[in-house]
C-alpha positions as CSV (number, residue, x, y, z in Angstrom):
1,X,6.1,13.6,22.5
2,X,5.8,14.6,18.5
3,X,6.2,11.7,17.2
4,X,8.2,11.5,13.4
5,X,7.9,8.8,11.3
6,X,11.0,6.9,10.3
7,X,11.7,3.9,7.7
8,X,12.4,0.9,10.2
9,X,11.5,-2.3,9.0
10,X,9.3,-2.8,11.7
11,X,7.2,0.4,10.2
12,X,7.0,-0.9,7.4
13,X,5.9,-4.2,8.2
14,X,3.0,-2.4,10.1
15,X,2.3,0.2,7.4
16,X,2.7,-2.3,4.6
17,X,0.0,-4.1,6.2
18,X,-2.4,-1.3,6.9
19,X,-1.9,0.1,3.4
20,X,-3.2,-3.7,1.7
21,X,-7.7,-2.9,1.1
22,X,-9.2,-5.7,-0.7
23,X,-10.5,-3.7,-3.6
24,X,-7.6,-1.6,-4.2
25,X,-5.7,-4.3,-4.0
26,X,-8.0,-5.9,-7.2
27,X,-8.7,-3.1,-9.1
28,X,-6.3,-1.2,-12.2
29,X,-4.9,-3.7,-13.4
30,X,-4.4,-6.2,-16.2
31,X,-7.0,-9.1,-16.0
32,X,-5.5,-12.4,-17.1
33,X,-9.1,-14.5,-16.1
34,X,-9.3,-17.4,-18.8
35,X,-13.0,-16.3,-20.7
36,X,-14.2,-18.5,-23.7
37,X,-15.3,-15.0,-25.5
38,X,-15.6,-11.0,-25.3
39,X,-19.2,-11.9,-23.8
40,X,-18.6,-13.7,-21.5
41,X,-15.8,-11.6,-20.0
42,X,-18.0,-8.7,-19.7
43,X,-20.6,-11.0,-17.6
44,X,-17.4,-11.3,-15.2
45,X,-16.8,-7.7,-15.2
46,X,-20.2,-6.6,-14.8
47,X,-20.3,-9.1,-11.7
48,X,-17.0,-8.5,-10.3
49,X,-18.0,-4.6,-9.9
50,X,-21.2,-5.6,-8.7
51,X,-19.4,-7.5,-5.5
52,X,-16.9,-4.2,-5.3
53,X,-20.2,-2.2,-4.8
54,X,-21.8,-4.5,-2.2
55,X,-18.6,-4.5,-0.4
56,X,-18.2,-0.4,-0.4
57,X,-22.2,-0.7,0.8
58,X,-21.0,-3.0,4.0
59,X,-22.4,-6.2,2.6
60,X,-18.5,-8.6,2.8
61,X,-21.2,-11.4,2.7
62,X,-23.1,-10.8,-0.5
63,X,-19.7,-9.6,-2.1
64,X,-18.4,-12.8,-1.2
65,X,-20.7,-15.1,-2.9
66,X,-20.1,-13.1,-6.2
67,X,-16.7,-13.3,-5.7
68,X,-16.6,-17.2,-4.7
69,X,-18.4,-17.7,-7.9
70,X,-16.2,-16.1,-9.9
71,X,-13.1,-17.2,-7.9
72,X,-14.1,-21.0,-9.0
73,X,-14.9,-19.9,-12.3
74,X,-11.2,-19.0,-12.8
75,X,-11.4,-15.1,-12.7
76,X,-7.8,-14.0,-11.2
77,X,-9.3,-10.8,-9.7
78,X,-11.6,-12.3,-8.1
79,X,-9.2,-15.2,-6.9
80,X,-7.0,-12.1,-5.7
81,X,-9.4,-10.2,-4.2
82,X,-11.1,-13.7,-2.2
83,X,-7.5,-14.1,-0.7
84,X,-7.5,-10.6,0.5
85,X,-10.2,-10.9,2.2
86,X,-9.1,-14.1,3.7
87,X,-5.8,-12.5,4.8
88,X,-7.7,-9.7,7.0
89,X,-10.5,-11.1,8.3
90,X,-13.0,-9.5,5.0
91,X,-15.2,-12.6,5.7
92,X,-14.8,-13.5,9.0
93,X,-11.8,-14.7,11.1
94,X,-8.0,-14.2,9.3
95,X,-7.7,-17.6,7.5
96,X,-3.9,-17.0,5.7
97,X,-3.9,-20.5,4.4
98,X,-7.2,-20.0,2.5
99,X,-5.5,-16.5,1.7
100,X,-2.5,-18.2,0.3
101,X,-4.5,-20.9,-2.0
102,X,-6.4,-18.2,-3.0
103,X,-3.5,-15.6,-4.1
104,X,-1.6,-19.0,-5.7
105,X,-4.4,-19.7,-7.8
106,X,-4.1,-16.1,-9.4
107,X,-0.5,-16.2,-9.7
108,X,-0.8,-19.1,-11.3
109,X,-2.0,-17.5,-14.1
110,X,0.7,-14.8,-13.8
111,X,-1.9,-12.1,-11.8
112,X,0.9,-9.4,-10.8
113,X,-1.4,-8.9,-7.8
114,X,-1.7,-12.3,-6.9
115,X,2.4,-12.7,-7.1
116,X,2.8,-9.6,-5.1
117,X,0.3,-10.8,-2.3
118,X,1.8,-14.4,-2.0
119,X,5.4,-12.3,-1.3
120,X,3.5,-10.5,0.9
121,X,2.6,-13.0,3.1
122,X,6.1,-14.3,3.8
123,X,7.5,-10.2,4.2
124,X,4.9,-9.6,6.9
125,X,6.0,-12.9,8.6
126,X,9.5,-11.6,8.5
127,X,10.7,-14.5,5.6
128,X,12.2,-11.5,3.6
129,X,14.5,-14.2,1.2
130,X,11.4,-16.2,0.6
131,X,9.3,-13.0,0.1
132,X,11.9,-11.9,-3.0
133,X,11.5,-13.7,-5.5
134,X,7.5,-13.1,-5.6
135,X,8.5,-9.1,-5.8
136,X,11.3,-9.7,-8.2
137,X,8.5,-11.7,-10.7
138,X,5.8,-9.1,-9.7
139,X,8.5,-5.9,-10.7
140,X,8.9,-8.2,-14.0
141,X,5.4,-7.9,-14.6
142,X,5.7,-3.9,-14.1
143,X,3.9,-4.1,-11.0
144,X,4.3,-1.0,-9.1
145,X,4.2,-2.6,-5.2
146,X,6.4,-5.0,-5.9
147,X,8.9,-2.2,-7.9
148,X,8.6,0.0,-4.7
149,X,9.0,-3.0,-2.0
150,X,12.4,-3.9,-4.0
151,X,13.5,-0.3,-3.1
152,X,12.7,-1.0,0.6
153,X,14.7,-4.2,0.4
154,X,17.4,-2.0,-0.7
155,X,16.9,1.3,1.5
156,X,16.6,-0.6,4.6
157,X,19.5,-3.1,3.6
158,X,16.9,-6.4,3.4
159,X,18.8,-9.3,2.4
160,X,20.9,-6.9,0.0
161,X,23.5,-4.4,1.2
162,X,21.5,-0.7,2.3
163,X,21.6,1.4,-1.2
164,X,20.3,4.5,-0.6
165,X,20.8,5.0,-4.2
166,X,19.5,1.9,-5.9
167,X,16.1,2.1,-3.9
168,X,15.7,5.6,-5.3
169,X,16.0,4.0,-9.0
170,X,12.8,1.9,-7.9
171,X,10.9,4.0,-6.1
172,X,11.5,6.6,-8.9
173,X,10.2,3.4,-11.4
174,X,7.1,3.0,-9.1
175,X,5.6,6.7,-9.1
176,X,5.6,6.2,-13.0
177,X,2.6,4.9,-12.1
178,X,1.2,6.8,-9.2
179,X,2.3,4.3,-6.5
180,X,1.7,6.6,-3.1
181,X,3.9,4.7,-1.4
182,X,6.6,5.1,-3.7
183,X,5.7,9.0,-3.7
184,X,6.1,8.9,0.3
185,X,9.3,6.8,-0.3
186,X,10.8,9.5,-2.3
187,X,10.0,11.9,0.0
188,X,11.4,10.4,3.2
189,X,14.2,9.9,1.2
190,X,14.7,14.0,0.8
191,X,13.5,14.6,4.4
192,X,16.4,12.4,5.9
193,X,18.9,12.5,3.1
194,X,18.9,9.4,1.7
195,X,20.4,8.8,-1.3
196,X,20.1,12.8,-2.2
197,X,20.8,15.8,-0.8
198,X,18.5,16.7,2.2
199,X,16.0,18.7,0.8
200,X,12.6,19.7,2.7
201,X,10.7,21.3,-0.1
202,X,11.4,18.6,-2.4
203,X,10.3,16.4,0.7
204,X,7.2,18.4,0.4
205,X,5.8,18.5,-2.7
206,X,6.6,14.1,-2.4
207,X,4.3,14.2,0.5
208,X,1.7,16.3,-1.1
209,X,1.4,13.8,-4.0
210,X,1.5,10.8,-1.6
211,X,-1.3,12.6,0.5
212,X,-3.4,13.6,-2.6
213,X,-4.1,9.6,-2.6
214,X,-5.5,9.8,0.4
215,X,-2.3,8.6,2.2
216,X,-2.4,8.5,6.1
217,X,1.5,8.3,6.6
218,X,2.3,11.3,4.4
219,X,-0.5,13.5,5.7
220,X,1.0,13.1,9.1
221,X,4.3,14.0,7.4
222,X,2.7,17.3,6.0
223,X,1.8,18.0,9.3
224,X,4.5,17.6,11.1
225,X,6.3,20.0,8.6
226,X,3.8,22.4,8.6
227,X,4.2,22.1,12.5
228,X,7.9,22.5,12.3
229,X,8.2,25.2,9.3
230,X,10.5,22.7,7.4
231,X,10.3,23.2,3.8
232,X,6.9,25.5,4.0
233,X,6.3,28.3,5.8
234,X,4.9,27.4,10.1
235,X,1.8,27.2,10.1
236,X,0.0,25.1,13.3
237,X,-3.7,25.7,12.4
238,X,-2.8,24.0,9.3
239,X,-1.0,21.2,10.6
240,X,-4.2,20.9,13.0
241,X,-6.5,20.7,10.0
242,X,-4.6,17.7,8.4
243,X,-4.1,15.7,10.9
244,X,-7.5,16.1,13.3
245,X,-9.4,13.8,10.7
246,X,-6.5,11.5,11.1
247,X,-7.0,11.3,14.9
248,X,-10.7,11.2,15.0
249,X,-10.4,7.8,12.9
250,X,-8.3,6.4,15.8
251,X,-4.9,6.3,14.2
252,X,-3.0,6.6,17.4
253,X,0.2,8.6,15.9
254,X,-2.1,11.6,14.5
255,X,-3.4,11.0,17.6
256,X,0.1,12.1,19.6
257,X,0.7,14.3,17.3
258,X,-2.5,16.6,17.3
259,X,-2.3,16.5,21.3
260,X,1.2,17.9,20.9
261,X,0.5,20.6,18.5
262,X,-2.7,21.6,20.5
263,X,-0.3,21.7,23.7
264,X,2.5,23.0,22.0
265,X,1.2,25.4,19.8
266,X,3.8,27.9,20.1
């Protein structure tokens, strides 16, 4: 059957966890590492992108040392990124309480990343009242995740009463900065009526933006409307050609979904 995708929490816990890289995670965004001058700090830099690279290359192990160095050294983003990696498997089997030393260490020095991924930890382990406060702090420090994960708590009533309404006003703050997931939020919000007026071309053009970032979740949105004809003209060859590439890399709704478009094509 075509499968849609709808906010549950239990969707979101899966989503939220697919959605966290280690690099992304790291990378655009203030860096609060403790340097004793500009030189210095540019040694960091010029390392830390040097352990980005080996990781892109397939090397976690090299990337790792450079990122252990730094880690100690007191570098937040690299702290960050060394609990990332901890927290899905990056360097070996899932260690979450080396993932949690790690993310504390950045927060400590008021990382937004670092606050956000400690939150993070107890969200995905279904401690929502614990996991608040950590987004509340992170959305202080204009952190977009953390902005769009308070509008979740609100959409899908978490620990607050369900406000359609008041999760708009921070997914709306999120996509200020580009946030994709804010972007699809915004968009599922206009596909289902939540909030606003149903509206499938504004649902639309919220998924295209999401899916320019290379989002899986709103590509298989697209397709499904493009499927459908809701909010763009019908167009199955199209839908095909979105999400095929999704299928191929094993994600197993494109995967129901391109078998029902190549079975139902009419």
């Amino acid at each position: 059957m075509l499968i849609k995708i709808k906010q549950n929490i239990v969707f979101i816990l899966l989503t939220l966890f697919m959605s966290s890289f280690l690099l992304v995670a790291c990378s655009n965004s203030a860096n609060t590492t403790k340097t004793k001058d500009s030189h210095s700090q540019q040694d960091v830099d010029t390392l830390f992108k040097k352990a980005e690279a080996l990781f892109d290359q397939d090397k976690p192990e090299e990337a790792y040392k450079i990122l252990k160095q730094l880690a100690e050294q007191g570098d937040a983003k690299a702290q960050n990124s060394l609990g990332n990696g901890y927290q899905h498997g990056f360097w070996g089997e899932i260690d979450l309480k080396q993932a949690e030393y790690w993310y504390r260490k950045a927060a400590d020095q008021n990382y937004a990343k670092g606050i956000h991924n400690l939150g993070m930890l107890e969200f995905l382990q279904g401690n929502y009242k614990q996991a608040l406060p950590f987004f509340e702090k992170g959305a202080r420090l204009n952190n977009a995740a953390s902005i769009n994960l308070l509008g979740t708590y609100y959409s899908e009533g978490i620990v607050f009463k369900q406000d359609y309404k008041k999760a708009l006003e921070y997914f709306s703050k999120a996509v200020d900065q580009n946030n994709r997931d804010a972007e699809f939020n915004i968009g599922q919000a206009y596909y289902y009526g939540h909030g606003v007026d149903q509206d499938y071309k504004q649902a639309f053009a919220w998924y295209v933006k999401s899916a320019n970032q290379e989002y899986s979740l709103a590509k298989i949105q697209l397709a499904d409307m493009y499927f459908s004809g809701e909010g763009v003209n019908k167009d199955v060859s199209k839908a095909i050609e979105i999400i095929k590439p999704l299928a191929e890399l094993g994600d197993p709704k494109a995967q129901e979904n391109l078998k029902w478009y190549l079975n139902h094509p009419n």
